[in-house]
N, CA and C of each residue as an Amber inpcrd file, in Angstrom:
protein
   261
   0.8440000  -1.1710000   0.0000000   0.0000000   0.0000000   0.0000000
   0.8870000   1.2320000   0.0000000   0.5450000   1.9830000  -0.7960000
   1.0830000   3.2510000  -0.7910000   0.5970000   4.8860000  -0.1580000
   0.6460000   5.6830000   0.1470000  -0.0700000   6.6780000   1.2750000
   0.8660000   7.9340000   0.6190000   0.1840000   8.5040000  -0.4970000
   1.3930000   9.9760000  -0.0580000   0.8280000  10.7080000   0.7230000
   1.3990000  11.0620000   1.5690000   1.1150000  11.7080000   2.3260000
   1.8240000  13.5730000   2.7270000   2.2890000  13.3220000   1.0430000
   3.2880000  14.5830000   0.8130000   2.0490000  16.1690000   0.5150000
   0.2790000  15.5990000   0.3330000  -0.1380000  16.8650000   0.4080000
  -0.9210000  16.9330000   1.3020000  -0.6670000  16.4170000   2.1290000
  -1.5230000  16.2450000   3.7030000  -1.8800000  17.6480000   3.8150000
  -1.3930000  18.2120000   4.6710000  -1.5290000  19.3770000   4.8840000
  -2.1710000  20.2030000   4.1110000  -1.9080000  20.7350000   2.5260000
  -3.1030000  20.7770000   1.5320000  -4.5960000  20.7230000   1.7900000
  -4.6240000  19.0570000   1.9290000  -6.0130000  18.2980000   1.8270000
  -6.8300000  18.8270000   3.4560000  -5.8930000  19.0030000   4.5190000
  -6.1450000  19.4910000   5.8190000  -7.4330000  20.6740000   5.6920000
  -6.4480000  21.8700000   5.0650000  -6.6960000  22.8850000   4.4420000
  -8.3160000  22.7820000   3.6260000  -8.1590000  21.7960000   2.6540000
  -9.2350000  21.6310000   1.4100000 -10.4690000  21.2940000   2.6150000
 -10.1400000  20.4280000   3.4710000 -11.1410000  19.5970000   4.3610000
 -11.8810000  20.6690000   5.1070000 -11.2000000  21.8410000   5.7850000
 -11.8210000  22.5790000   6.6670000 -12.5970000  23.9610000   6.0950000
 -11.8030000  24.0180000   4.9820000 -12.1670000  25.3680000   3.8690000
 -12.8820000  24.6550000   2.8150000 -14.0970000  25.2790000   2.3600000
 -15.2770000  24.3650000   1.2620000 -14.8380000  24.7250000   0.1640000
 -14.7330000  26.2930000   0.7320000 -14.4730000  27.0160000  -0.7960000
 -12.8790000  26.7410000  -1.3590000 -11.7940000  26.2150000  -0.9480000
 -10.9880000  25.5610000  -1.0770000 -10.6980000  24.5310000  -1.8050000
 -12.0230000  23.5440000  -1.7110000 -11.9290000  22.3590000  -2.3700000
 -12.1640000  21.9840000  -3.9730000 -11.1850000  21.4480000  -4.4190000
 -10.9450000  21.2910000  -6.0880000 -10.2570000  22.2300000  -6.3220000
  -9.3670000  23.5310000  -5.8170000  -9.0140000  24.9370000  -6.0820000
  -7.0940000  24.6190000  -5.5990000  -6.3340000  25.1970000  -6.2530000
  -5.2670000  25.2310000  -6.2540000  -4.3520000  25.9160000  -4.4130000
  -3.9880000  24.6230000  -3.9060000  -3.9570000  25.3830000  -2.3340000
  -2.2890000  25.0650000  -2.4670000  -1.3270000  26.2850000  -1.9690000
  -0.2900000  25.9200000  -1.5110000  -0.0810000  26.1100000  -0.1940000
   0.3910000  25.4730000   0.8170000   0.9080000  25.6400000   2.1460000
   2.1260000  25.9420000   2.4020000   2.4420000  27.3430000   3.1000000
   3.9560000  27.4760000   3.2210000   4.1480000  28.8170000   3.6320000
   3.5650000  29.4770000   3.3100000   3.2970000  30.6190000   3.9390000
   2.6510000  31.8550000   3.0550000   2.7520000  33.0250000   3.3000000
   2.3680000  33.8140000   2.4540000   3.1790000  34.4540000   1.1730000
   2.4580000  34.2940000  -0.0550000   3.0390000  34.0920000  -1.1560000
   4.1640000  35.0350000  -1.0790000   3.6130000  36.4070000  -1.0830000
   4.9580000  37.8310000  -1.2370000   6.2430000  37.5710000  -0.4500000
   6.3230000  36.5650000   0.7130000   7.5190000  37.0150000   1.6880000
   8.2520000  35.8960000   1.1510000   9.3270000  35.6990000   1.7460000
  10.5300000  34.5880000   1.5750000  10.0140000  33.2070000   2.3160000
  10.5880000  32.1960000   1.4280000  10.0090000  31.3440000   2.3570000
   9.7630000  30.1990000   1.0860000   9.3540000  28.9400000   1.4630000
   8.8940000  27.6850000   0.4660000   7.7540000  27.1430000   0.3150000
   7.3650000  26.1140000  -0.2400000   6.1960000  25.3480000  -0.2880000
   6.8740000  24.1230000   0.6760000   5.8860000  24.3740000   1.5420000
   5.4330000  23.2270000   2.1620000   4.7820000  21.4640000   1.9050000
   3.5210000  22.8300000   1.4030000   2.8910000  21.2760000   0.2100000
   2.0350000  21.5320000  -0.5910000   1.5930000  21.5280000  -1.6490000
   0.7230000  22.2570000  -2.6470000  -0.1790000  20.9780000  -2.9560000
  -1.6590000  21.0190000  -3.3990000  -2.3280000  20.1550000  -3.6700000
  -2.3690000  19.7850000  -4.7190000  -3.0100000  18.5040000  -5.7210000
  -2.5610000  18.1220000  -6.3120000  -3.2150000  18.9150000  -7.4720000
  -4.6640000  20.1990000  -7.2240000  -4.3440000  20.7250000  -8.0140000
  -3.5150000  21.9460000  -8.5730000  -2.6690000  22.0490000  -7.4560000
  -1.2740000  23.0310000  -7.5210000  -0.1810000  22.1810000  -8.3000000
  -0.4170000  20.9790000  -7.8220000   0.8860000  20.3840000  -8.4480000
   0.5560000  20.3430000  -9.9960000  -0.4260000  20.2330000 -10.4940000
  -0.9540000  19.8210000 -11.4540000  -0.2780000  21.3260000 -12.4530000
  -0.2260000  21.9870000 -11.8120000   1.0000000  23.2230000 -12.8980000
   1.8660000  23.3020000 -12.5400000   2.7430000  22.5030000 -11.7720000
   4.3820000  22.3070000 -12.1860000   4.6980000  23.4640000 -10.2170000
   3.4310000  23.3570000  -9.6760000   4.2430000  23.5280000  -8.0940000
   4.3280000  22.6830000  -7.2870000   5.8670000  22.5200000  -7.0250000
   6.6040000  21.7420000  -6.0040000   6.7080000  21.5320000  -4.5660000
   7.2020000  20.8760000  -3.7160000   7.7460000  20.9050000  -2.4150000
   8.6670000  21.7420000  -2.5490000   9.4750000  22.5940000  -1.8640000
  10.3880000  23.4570000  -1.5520000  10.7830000  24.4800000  -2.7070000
   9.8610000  24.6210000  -3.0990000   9.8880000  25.2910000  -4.2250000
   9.6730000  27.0020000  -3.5710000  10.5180000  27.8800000  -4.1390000
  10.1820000  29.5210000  -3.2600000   8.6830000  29.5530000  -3.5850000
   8.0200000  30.1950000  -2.5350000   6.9980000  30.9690000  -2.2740000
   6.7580000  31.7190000  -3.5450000   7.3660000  32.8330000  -3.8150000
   7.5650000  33.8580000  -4.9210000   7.2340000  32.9370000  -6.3760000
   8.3860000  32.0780000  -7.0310000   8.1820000  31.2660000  -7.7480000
   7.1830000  30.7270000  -8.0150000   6.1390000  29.9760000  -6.8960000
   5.1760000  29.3600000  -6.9180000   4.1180000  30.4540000  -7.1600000
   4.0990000  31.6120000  -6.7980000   2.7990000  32.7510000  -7.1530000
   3.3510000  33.3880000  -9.0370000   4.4680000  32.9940000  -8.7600000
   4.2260000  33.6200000 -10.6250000   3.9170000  32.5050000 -11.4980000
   4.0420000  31.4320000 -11.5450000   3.7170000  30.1750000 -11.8670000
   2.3580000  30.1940000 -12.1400000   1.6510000  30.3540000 -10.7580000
   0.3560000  30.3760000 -10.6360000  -0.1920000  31.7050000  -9.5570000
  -0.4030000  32.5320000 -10.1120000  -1.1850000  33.8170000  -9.6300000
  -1.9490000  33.6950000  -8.8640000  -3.2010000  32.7660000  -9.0700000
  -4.4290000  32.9810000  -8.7650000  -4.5890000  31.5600000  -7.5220000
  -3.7650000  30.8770000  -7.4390000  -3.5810000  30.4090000  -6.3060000
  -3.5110000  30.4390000  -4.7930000  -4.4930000  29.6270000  -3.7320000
  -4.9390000  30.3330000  -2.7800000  -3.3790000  29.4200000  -1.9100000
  -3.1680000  30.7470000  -1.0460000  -2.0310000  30.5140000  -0.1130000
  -2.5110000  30.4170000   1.0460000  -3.4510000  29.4390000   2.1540000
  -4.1280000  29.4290000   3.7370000  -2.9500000  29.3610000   4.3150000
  -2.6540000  29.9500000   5.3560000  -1.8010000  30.4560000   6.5780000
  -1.3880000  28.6270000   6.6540000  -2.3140000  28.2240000   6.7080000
  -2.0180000  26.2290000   7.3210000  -2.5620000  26.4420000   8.7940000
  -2.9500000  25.3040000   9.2070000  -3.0930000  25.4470000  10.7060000
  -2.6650000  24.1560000  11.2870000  -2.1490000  24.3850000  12.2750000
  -1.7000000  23.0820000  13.3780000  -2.5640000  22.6100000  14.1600000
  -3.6090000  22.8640000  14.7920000  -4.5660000  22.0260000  15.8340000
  -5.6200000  21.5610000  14.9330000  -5.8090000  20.9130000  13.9860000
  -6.5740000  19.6770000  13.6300000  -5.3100000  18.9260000  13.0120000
  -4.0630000  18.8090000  12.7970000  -3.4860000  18.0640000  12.4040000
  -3.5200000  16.8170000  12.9750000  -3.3510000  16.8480000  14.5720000
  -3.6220000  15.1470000  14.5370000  -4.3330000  14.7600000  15.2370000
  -5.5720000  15.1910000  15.5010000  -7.1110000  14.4450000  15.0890000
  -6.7680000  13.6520000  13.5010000  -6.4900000  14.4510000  12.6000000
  -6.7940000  14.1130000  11.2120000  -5.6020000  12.9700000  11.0110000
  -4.5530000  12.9700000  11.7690000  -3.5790000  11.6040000  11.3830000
  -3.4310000  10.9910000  11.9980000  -4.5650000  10.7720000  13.0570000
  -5.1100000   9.5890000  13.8790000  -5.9630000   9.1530000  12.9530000
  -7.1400000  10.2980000  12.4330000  -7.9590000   9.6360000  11.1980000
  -7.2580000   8.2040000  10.3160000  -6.1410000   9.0360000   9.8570000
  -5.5110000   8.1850000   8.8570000  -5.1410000   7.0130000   9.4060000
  -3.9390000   7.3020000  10.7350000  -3.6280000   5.7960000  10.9900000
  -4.6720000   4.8290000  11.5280000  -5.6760000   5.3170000  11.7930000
  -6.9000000   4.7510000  12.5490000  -7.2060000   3.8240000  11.3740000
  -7.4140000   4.5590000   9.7080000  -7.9120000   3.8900000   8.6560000
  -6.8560000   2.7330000   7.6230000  -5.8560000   3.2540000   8.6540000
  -4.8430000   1.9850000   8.0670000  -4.5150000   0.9530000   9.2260000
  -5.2730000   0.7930000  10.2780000  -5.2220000  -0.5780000  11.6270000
  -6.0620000  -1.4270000  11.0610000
């Protein structure tokens, strides 16, 4: 079995935000400042944005791409979810 689990955080994002979902999400911080991708969803990835890819880079790439702050307190509720669904 395979699990990427490389756009977790993304899908976190997609899960709690409606208007989010199917829409191009990168996680990492806010586009203008310095800084990387975290994790972009797969329909971010789907135009050529990466993991550690600059921030900056990733907004000229794709403009219209939504950048959510990310949040840490549902993270693991949600990867108990997961390992819960892989016991």
């Amino acid at each position: 079995m395979h699990i990427d689990a490389d756009a977790f955080f993304a899908s976190v994002e997609q899960g709690f935000n409606p208007h989010l979902r199917n829409k191009p999400v990168i996680v990492g911080g806010i586009a203008d400042q310095r800084g990387v991708v975290h994790t972009a969803s797969y329909e971010a990835r789907a135009r050529g944005i990466k993991t550690g890819m600059a921030l900056v880079k990733a907004k000229s790439i794709w403009p219209g791409c939504n950048f959510p702050k990310g949040r840490l307190c549902p993270l693991p509720r949600c990867g108990r979810c997961v390992s819960g669904g892989l016991s």
